[in-house]
Structures are given as structure tokens and as C-alpha cells.
C-alpha positions as CSV (number, residue, x, y, z in Angstrom):
1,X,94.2,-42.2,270.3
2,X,93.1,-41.4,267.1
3,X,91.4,-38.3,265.8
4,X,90.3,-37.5,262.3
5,X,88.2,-35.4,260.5
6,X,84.5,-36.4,259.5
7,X,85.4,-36.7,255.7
8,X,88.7,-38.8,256.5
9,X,86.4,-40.6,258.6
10,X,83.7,-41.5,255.6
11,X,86.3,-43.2,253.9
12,X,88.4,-44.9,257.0
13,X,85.1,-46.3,258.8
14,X,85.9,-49.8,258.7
15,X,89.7,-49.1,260.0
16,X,88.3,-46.8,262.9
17,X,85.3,-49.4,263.7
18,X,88.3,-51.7,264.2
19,X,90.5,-49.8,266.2
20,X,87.7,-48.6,268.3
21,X,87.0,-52.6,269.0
22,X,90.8,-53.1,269.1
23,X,90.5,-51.3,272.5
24,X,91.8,-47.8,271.0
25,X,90.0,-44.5,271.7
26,X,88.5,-43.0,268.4
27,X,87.9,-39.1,268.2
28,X,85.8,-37.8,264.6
29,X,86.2,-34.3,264.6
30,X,84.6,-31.6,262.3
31,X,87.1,-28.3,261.5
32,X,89.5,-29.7,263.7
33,X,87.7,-30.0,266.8
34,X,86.4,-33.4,268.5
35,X,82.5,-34.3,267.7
36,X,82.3,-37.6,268.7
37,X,83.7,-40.5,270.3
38,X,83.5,-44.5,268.4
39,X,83.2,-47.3,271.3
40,X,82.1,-50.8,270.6
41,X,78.6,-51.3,272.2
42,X,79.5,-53.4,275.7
43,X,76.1,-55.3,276.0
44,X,73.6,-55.8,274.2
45,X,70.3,-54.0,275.3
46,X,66.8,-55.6,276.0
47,X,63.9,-55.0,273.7
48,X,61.4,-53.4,275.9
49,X,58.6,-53.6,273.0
50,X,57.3,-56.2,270.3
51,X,55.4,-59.5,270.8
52,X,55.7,-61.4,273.9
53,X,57.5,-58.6,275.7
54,X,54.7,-58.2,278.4
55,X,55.4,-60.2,280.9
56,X,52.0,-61.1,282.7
57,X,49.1,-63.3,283.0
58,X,46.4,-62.9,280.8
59,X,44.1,-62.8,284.1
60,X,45.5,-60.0,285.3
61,X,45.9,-58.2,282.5
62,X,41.8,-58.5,282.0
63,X,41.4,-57.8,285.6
64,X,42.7,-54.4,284.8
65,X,39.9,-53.6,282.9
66,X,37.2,-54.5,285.3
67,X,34.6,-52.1,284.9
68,X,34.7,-51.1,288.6
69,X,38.5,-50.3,287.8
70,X,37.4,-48.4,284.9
71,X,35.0,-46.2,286.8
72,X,38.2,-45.6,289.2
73,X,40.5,-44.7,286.0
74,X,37.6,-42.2,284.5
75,X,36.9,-40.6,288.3
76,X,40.9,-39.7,288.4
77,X,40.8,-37.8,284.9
78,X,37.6,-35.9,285.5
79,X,39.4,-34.8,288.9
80,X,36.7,-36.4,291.1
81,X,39.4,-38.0,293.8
């Protein structure tokens, strides 16, 4: 395990990065006492937003906004159930 301080740390980053994906456990500290722990990202996550991240037809998406629906939608905010 390795621990150092947050300035040691500004100018070891590249060393620590490595040992961290090296399989060691990196600990930055600030006045001595642990802050934070470097480990290499295991997967990489999904992007839930952007272009072509909706996954459903275009029918149903316009089905959504059927007026009737939209009368249903306004009747739940103005608390008429």
C-alpha cells in the first residue's frame, strides 16, 4: 500500500495512476490522514443520454402524447384523480 500526501501526489500522479492499475492500493492523504483512495475504473459505464439513447418506437413515443393522454397527465397535476 502506498500513501502520500496530496502535494507528493501532484507531482507522482502518473507513478500512483500506475501502481493503482498495477493492482496496488493507493492512499492520497492531506496532513497525514487518508482522503482518498486511486482504483482503475473496472467497466466502463453506459451513457444514459445523448442521440440515439432512447430506445423506442417512434409510434409509441407519439402515442404518448395523444391528447386524451394529455388530458389524463393535466387532471393528475391539478389533483383531479
Amino acid at each position: 500500500m502506498q500513501q502520500c500526501n496530496l502535494y507528493e501526489a501532484k507531482a507522482r500522479l502518473s507513478q500512483l495512476v500506475q501502481a493503482a492499475l498495477d493492482g496496488e492500493e493507493v492512499l492520497i492523504a492531506r496532513a497525514g490522514k487518508p482522503a482518498v483512495r486511486l482504483v482503475p475504473v473496472s467497466e466502463q459505464i453506459p451513457a444514459t443520454t445523448g442521440w440515439g439513447s432512447l430506445n423506442i418506437e417512434f409510434e409509441a413515443l407519439d402515442a404518448a402524447f395523444a391528447p386524451d393522454i394529455e388530458q389524463e397527465v393535466a387532471k393528475l397535476f391539478e389533483g383531479k384523480h
